[in-house]
PyMOL CGO cylinders between C-alpha atoms (Angstrom):
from pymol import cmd
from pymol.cgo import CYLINDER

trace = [
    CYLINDER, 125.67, -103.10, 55.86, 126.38, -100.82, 53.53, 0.3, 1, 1, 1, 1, 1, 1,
    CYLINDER, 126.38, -100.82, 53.53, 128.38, -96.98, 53.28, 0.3, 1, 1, 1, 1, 1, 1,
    CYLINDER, 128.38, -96.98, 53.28, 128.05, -93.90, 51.28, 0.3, 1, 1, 1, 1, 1, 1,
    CYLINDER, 128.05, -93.90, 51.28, 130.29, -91.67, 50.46, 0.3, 1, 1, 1, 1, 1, 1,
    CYLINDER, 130.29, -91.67, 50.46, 129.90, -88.84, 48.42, 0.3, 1, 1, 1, 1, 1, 1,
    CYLINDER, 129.90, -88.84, 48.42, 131.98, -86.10, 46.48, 0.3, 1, 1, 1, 1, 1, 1,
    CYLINDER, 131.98, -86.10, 46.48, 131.98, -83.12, 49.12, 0.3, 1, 1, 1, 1, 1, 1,
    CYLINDER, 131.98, -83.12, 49.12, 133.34, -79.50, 49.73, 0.3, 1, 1, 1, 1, 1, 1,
    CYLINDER, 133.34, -79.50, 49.73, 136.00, -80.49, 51.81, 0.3, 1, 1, 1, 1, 1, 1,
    CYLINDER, 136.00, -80.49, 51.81, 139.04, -79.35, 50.88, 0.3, 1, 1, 1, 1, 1, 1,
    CYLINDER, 139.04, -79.35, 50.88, 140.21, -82.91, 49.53, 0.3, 1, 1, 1, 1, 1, 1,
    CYLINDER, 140.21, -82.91, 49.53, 136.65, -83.02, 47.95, 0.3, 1, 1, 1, 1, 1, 1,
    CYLINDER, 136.65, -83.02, 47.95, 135.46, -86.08, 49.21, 0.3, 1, 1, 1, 1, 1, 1,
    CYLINDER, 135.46, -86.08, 49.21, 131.84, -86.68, 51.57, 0.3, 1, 1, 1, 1, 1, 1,
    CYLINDER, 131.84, -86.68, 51.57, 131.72, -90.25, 53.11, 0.3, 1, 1, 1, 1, 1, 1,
    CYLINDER, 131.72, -90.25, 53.11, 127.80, -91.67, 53.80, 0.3, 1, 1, 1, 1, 1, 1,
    CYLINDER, 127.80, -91.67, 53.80, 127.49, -95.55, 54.80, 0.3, 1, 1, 1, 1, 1, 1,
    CYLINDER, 127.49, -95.55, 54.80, 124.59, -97.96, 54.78, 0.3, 1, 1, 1, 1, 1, 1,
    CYLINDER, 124.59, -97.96, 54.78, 123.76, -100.44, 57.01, 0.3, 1, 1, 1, 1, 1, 1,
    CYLINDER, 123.76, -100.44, 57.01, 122.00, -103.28, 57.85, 0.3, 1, 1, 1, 1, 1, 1,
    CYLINDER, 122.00, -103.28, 57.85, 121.87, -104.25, 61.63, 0.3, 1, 1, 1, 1, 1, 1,
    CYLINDER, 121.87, -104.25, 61.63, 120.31, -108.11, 62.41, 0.3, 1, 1, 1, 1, 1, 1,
    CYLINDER, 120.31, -108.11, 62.41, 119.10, -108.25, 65.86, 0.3, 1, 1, 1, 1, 1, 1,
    CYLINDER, 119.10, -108.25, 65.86, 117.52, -111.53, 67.36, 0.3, 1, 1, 1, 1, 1, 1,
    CYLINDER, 117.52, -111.53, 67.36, 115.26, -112.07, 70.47, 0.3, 1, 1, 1, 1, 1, 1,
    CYLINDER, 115.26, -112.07, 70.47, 118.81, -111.71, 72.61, 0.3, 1, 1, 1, 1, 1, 1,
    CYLINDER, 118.81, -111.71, 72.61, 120.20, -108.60, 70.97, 0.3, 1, 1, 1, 1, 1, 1,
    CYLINDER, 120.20, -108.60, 70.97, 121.99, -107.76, 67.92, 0.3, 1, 1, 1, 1, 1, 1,
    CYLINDER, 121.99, -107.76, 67.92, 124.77, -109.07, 65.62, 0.3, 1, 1, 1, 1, 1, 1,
    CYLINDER, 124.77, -109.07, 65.62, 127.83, -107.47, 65.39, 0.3, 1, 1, 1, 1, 1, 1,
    CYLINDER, 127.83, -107.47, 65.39, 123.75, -91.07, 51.51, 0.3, 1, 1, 1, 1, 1, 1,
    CYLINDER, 123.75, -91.07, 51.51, 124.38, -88.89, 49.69, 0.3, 1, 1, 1, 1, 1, 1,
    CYLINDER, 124.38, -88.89, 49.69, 123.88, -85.18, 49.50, 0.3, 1, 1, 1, 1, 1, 1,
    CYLINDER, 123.88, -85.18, 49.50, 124.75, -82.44, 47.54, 0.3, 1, 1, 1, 1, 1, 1,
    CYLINDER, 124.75, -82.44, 47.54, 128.63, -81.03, 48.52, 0.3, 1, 1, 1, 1, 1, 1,
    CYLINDER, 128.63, -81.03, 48.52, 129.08, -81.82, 52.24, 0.3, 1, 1, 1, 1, 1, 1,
    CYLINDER, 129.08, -81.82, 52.24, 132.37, -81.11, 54.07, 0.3, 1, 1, 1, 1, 1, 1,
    CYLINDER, 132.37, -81.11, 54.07, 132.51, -84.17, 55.83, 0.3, 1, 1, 1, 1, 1, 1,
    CYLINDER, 132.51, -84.17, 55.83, 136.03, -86.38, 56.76, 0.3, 1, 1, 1, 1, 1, 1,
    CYLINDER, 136.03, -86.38, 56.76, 136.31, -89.54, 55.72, 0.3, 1, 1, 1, 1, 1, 1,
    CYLINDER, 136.31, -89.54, 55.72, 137.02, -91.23, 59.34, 0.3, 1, 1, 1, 1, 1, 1,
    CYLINDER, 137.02, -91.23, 59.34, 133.35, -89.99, 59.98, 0.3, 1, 1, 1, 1, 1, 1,
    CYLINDER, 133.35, -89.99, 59.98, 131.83, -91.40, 57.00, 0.3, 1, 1, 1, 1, 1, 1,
    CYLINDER, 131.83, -91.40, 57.00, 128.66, -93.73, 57.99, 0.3, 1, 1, 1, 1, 1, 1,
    CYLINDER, 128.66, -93.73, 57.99, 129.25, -97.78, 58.62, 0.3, 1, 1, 1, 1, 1, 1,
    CYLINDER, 129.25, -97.78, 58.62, 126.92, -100.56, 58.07, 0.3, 1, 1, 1, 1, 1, 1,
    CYLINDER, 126.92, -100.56, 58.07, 126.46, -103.97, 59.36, 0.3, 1, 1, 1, 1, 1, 1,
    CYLINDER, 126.46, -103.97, 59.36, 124.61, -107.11, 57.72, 0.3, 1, 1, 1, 1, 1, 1,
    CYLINDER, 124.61, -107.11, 57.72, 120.81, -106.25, 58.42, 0.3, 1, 1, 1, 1, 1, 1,
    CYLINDER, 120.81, -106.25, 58.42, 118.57, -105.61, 61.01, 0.3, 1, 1, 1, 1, 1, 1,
    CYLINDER, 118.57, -105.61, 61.01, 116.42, -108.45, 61.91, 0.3, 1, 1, 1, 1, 1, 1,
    CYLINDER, 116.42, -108.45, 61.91, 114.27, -108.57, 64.73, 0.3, 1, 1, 1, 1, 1, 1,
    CYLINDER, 114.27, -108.57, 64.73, 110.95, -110.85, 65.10, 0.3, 1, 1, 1, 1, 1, 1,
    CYLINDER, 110.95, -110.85, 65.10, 107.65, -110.04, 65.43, 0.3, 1, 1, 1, 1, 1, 1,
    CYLINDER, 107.65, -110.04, 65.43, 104.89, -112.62, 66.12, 0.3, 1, 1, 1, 1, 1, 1,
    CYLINDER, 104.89, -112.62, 66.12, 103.81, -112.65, 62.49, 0.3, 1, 1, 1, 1, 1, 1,
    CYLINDER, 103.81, -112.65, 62.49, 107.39, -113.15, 61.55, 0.3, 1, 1, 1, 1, 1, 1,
    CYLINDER, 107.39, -113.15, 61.55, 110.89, -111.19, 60.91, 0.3, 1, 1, 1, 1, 1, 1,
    CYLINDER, 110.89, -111.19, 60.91, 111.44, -107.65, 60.06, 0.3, 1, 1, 1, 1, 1, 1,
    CYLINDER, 111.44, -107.65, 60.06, 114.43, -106.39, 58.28, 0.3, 1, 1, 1, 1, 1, 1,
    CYLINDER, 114.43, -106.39, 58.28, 115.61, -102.96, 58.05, 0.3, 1, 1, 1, 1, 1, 1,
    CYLINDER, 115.61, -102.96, 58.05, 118.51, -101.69, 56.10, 0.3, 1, 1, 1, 1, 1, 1,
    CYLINDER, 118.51, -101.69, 56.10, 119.94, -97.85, 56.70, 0.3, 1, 1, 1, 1, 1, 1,
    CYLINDER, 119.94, -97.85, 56.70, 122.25, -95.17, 54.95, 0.3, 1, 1, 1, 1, 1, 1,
    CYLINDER, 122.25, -95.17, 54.95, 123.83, -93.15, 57.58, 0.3, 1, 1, 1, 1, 1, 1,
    CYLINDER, 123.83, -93.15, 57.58, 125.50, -89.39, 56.85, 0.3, 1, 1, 1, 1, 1, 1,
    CYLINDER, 125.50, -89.39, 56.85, 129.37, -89.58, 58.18, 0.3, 1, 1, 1, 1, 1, 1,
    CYLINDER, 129.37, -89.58, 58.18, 129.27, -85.94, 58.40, 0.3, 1, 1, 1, 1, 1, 1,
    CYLINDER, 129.27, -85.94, 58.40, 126.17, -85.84, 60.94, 0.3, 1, 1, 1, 1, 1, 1,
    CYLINDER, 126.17, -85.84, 60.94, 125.19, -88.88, 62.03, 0.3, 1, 1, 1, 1, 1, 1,
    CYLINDER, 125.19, -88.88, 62.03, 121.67, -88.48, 60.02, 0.3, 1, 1, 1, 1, 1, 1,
    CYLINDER, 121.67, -88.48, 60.02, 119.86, -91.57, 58.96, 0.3, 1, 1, 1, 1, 1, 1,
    CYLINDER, 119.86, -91.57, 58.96, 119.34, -90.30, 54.98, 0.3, 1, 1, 1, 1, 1, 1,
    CYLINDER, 119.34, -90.30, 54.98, 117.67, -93.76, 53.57, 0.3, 1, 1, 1, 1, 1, 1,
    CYLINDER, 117.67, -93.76, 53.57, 116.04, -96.74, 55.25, 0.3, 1, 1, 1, 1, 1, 1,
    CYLINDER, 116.04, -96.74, 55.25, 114.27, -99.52, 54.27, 0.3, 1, 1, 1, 1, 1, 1,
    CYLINDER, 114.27, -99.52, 54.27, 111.94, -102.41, 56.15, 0.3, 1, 1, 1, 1, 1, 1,
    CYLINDER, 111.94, -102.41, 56.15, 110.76, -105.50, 54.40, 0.3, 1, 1, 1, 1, 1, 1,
    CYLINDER, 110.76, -105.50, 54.40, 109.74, -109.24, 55.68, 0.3, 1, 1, 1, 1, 1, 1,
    CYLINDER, 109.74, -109.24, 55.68, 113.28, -110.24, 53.65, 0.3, 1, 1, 1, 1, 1, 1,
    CYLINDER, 113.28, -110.24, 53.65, 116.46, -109.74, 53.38, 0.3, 1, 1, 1, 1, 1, 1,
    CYLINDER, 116.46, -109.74, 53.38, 117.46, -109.46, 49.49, 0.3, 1, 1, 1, 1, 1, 1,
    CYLINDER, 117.46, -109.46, 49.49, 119.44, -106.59, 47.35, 0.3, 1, 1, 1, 1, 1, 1,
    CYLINDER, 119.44, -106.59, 47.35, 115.86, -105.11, 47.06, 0.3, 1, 1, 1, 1, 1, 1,
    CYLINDER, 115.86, -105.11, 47.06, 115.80, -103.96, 51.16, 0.3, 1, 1, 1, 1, 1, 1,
    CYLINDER, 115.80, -103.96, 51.16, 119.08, -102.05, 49.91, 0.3, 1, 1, 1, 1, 1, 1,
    CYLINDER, 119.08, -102.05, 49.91, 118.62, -100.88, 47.04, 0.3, 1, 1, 1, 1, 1, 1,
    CYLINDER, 118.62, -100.88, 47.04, 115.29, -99.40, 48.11, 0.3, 1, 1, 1, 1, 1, 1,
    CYLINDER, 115.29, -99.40, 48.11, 117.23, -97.79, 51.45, 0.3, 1, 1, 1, 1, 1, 1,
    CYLINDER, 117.23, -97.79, 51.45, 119.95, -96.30, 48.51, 0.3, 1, 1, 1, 1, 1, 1,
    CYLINDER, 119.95, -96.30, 48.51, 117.53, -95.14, 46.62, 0.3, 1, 1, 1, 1, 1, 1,
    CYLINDER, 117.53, -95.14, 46.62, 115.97, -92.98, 49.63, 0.3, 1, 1, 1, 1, 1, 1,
    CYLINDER, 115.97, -92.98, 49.63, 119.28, -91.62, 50.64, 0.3, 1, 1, 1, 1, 1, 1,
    CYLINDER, 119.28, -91.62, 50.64, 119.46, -90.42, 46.41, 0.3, 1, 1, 1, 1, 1, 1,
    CYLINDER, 119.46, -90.42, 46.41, 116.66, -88.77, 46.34, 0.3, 1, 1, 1, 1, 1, 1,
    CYLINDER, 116.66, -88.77, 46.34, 116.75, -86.75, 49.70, 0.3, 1, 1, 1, 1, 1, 1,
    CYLINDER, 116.75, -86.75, 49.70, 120.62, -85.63, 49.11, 0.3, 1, 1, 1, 1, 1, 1,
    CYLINDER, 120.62, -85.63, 49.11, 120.90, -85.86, 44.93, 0.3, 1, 1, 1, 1, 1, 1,
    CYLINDER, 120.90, -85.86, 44.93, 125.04, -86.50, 44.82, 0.3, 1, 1, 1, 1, 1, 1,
    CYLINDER, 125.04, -86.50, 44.82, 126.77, -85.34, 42.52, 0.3, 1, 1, 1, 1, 1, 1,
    CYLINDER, 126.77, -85.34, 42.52, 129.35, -88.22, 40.77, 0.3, 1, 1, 1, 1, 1, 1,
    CYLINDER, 129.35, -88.22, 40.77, 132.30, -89.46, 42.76, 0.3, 1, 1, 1, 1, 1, 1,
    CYLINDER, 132.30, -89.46, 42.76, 130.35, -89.97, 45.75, 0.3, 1, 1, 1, 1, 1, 1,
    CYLINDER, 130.35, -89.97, 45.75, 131.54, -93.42, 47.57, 0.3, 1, 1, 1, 1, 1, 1,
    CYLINDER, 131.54, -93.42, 47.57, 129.22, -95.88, 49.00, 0.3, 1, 1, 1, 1, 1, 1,
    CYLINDER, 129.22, -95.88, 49.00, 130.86, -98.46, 51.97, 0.3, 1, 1, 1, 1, 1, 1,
    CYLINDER, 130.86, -98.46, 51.97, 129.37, -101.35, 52.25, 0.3, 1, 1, 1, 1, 1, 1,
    CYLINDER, 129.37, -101.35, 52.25, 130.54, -104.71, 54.08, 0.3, 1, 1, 1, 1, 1, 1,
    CYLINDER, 130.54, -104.71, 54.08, 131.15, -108.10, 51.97, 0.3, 1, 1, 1, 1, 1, 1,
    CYLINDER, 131.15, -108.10, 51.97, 127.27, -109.14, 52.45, 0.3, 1, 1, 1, 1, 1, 1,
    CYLINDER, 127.27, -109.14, 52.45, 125.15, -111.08, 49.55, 0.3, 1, 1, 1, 1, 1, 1,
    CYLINDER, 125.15, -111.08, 49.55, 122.88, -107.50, 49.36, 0.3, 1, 1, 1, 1, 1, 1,
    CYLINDER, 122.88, -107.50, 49.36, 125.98, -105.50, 48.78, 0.3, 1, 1, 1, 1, 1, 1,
    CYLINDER, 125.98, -105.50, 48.78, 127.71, -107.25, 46.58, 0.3, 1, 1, 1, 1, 1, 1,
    CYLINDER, 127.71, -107.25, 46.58, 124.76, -108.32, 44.21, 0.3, 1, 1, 1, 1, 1, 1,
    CYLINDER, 124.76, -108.32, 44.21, 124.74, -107.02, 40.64, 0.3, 1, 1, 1, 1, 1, 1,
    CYLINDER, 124.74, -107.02, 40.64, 121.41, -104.75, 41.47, 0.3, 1, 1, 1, 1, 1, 1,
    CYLINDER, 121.41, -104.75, 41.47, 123.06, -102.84, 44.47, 0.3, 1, 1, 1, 1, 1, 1,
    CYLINDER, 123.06, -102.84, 44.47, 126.46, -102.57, 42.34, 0.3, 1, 1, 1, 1, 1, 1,
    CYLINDER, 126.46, -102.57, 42.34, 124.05, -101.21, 39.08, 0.3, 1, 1, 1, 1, 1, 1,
    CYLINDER, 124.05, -101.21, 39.08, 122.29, -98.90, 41.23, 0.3, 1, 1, 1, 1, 1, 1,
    CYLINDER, 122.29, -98.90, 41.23, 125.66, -97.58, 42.52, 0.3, 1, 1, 1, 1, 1, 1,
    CYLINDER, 125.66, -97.58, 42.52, 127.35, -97.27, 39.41, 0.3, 1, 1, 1, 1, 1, 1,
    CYLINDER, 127.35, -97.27, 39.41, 124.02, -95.93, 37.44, 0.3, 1, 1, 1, 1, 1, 1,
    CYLINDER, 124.02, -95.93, 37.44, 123.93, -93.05, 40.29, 0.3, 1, 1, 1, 1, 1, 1,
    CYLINDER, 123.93, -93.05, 40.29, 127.65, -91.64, 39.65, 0.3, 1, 1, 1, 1, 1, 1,
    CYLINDER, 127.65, -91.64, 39.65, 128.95, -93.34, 42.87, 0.3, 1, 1, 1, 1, 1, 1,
    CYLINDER, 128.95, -93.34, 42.87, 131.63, -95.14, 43.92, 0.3, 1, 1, 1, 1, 1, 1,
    CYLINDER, 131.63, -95.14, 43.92, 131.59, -98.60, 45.74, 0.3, 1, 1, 1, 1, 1, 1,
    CYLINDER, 131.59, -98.60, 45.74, 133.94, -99.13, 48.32, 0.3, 1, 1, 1, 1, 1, 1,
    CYLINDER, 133.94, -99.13, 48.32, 134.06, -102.98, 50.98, 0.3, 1, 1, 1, 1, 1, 1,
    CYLINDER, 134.06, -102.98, 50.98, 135.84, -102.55, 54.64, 0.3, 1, 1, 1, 1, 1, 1,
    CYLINDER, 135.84, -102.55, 54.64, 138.28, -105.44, 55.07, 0.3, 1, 1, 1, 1, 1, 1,
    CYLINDER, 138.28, -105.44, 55.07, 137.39, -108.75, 56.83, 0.3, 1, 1, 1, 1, 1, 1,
    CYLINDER, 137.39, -108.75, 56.83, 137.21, -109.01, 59.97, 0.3, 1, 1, 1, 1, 1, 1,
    CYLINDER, 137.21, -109.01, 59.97, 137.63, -105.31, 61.00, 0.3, 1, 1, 1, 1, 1, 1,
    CYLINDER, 137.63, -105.31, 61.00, 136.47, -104.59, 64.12, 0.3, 1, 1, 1, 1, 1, 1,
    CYLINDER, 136.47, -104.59, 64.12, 136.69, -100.59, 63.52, 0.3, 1, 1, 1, 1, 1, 1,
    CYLINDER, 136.69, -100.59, 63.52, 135.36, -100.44, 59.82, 0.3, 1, 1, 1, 1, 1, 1,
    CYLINDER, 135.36, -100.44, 59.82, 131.18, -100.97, 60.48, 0.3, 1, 1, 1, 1, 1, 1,
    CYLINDER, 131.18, -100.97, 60.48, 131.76, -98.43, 63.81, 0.3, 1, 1, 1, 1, 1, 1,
    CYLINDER, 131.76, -98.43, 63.81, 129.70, -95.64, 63.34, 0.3, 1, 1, 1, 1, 1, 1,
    CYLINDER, 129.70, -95.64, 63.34, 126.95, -98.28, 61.50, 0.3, 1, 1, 1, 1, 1, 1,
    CYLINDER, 126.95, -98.28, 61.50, 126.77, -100.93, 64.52, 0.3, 1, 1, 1, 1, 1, 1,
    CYLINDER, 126.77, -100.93, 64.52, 126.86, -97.89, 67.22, 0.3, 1, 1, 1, 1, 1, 1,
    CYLINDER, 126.86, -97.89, 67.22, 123.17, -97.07, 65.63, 0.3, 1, 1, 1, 1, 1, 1,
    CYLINDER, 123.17, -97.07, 65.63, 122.26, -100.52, 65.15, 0.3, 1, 1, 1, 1, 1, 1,
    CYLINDER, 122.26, -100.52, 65.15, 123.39, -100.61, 68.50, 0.3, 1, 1, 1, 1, 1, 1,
    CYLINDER, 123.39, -100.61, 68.50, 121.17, -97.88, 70.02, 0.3, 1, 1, 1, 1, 1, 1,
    CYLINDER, 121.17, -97.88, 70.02, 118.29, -99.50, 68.17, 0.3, 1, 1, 1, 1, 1, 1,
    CYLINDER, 118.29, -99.50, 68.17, 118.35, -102.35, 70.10, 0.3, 1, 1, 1, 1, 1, 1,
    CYLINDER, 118.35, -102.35, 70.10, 118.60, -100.65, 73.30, 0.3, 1, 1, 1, 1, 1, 1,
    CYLINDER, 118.60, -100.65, 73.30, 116.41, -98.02, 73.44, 0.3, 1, 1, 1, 1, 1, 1,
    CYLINDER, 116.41, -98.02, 73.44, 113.71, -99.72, 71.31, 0.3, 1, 1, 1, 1, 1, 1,
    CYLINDER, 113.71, -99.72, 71.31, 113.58, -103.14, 69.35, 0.3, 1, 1, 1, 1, 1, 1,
    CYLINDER, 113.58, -103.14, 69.35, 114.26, -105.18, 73.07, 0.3, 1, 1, 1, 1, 1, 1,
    CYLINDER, 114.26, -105.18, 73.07, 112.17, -103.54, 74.90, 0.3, 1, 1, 1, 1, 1, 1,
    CYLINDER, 112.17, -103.54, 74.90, 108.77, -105.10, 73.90, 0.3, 1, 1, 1, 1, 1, 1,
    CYLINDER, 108.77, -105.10, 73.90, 107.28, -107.54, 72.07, 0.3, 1, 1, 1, 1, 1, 1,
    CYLINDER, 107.28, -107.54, 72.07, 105.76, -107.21, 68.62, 0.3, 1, 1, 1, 1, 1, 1,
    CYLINDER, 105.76, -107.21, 68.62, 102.70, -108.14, 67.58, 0.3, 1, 1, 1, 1, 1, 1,
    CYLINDER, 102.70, -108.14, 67.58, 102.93, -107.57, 63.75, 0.3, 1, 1, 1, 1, 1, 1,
    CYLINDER, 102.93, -107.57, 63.75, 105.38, -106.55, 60.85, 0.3, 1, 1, 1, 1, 1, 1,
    CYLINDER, 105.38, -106.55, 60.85, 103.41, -103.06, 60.91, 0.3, 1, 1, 1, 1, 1, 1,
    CYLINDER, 103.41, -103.06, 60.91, 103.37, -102.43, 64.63, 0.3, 1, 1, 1, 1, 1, 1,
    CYLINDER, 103.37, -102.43, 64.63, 107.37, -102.72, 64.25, 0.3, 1, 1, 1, 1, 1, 1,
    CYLINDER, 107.37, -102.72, 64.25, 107.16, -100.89, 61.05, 0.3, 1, 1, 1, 1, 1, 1,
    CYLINDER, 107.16, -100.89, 61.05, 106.36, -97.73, 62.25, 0.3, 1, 1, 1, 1, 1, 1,
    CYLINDER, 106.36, -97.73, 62.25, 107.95, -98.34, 65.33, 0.3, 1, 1, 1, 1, 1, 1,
    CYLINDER, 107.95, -98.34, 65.33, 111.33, -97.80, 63.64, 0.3, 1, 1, 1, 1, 1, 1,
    CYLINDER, 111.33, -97.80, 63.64, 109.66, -95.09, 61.07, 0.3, 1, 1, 1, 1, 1, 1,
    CYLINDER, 109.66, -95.09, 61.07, 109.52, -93.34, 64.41, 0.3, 1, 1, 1, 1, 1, 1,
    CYLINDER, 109.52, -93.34, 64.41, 112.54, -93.54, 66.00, 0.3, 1, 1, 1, 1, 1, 1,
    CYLINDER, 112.54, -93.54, 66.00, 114.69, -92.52, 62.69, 0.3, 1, 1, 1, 1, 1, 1,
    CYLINDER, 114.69, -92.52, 62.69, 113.07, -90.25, 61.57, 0.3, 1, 1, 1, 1, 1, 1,
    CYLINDER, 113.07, -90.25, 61.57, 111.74, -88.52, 64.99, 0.3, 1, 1, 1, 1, 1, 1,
    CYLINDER, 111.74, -88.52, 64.99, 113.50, -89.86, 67.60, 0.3, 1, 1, 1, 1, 1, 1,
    CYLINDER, 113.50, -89.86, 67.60, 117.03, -90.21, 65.78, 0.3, 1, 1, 1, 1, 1, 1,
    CYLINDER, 117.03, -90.21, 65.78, 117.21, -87.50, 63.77, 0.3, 1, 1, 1, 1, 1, 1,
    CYLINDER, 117.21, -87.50, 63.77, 115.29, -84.77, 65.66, 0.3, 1, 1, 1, 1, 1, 1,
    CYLINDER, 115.29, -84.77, 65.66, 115.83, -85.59, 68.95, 0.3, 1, 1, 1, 1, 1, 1,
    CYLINDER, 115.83, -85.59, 68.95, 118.47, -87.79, 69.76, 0.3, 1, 1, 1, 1, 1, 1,
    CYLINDER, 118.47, -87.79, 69.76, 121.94, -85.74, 70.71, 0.3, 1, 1, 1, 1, 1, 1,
    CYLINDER, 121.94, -85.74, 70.71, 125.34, -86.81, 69.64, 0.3, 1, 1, 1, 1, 1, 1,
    CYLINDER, 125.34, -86.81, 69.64, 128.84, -86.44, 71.62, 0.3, 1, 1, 1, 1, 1, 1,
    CYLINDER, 128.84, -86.44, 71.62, 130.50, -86.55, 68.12, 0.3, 1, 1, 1, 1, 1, 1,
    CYLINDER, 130.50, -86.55, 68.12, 128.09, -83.66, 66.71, 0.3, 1, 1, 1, 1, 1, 1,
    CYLINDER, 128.09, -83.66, 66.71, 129.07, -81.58, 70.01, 0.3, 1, 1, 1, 1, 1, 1,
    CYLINDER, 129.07, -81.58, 70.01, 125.86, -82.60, 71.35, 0.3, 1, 1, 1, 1, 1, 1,
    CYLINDER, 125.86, -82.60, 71.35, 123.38, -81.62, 69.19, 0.3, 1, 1, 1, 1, 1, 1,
    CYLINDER, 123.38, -81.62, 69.19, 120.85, -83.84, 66.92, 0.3, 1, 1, 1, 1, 1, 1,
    CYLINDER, 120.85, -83.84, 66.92, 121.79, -84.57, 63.39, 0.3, 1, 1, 1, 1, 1, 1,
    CYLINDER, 121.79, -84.57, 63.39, 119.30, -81.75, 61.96, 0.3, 1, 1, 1, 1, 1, 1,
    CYLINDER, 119.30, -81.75, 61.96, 120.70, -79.30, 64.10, 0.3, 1, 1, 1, 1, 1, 1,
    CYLINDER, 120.70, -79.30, 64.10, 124.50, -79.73, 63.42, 0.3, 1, 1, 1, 1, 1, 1,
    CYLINDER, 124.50, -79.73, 63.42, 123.37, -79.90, 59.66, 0.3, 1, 1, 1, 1, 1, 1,
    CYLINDER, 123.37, -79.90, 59.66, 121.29, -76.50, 60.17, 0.3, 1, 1, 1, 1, 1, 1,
    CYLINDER, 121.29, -76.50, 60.17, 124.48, -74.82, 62.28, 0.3, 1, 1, 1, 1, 1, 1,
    CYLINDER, 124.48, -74.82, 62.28, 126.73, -76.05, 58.82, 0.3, 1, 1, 1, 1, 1, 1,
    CYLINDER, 126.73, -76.05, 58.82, 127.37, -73.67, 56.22, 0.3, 1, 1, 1, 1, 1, 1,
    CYLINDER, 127.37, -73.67, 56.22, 125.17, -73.87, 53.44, 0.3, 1, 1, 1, 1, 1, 1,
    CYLINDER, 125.17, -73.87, 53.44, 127.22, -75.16, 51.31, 0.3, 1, 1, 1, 1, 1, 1,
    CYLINDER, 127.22, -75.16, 51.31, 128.28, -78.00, 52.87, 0.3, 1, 1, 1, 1, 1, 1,
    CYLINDER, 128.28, -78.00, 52.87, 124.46, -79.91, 53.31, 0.3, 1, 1, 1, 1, 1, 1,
    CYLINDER, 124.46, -79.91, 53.31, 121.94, -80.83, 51.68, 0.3, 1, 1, 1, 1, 1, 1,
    CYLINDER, 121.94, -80.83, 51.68, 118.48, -80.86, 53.50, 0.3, 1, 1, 1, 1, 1, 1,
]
cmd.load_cgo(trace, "trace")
């Protein structure tokens, strides 16, 4: 997986997004960045390698960029592989819905998709910093694998797909409806990551 960070209004100036992958199999699952956003670093998003989760036609792979500062899935990307394109295209979603200004840091984990030269370019040609967790930390990919997690539970076990599409837009809709609209955090004093963003000052989120 991979995590974002970007340059915020926090007093120490510094916003922390992370990207993820999450990689699920017929059992269960394996275990960006916005304009000035006061967000702490210990609550910057975490990712995981990717989510993959079969369908009858075959595999689908999602990779995410979660918000530290509210939880808010800001970039995702599905695709029938799992190459630097799944994450670059999920970075490149998280860019254009919070436009970061330079210094930003992206987390990632050590995996072939986050470490290729095309995620690193994209990174670099963006104004942001890449940053790896350590191997074999159990705490680093957290906040990441806790919505990987959730995924797996409350939707991608409890059917069976028929088709990449049918998935598809499965997880279109729980991100982007379910997740961010609806679903309530303890961290975010129970509210849904568009509402604590709303309640925020101005200043400190991007829509």
């Amino acid at each position: 997986m991979v995590e974002f960070n970007n340059a915020t209004s926090e007093p120490s100036g510094m916003t922390t997004w992370r990207a993820g992958c999450g990689e699920s199999r017929t059992s269960g699952s394996e275990g960006g960045p916005g304009k000035p956003n006061s967000r702490e670093a210990d609550r910057a998003p975490r990712s995981d390698p990717y989510t993959e989760h079969p369908t009858r036609e075959g595999k689908v792979y999602c990779a995410a960029v979660l918000d530290a500062y509210s939880r808010r899935i800001v970039g995702w990307s599905i695709d029938s592989r799992q190459d630097s394109t799944l994450v670059v295209n999920a970075l490149d979603m998280a860019i254009r819905n919070r436009q970061p200004e330079p210094g930003g840091v992206v987390h990632a984990d050590h995996g072939a998709q986050f470490t290729s030269w095309a995620f690193g370019d994209r990174v670099r040609t963006a104004g942001l910093l890449p940053s790896f967790g350590t191997v074999g930390d159990g705490l680093d990919n957290a906040m990441m694998e806790s919505f990987w997690s959730s995924t797996q539970i409350e939707l991608l076990n409890r059917r069976k797909w028929k088709t990449r599409v049918e998935l598809a837009n499965a997880i279109f809709e729980y991100i982007e409806i379910f997740h961010n609209r609806q679903r309530r955090h303890s961290a975010l004093g129970y509210k849904t990551p568009i509402e604590y963003e709303l309640a925020s000052p101005a200043d400190t989120v991007s829509a």
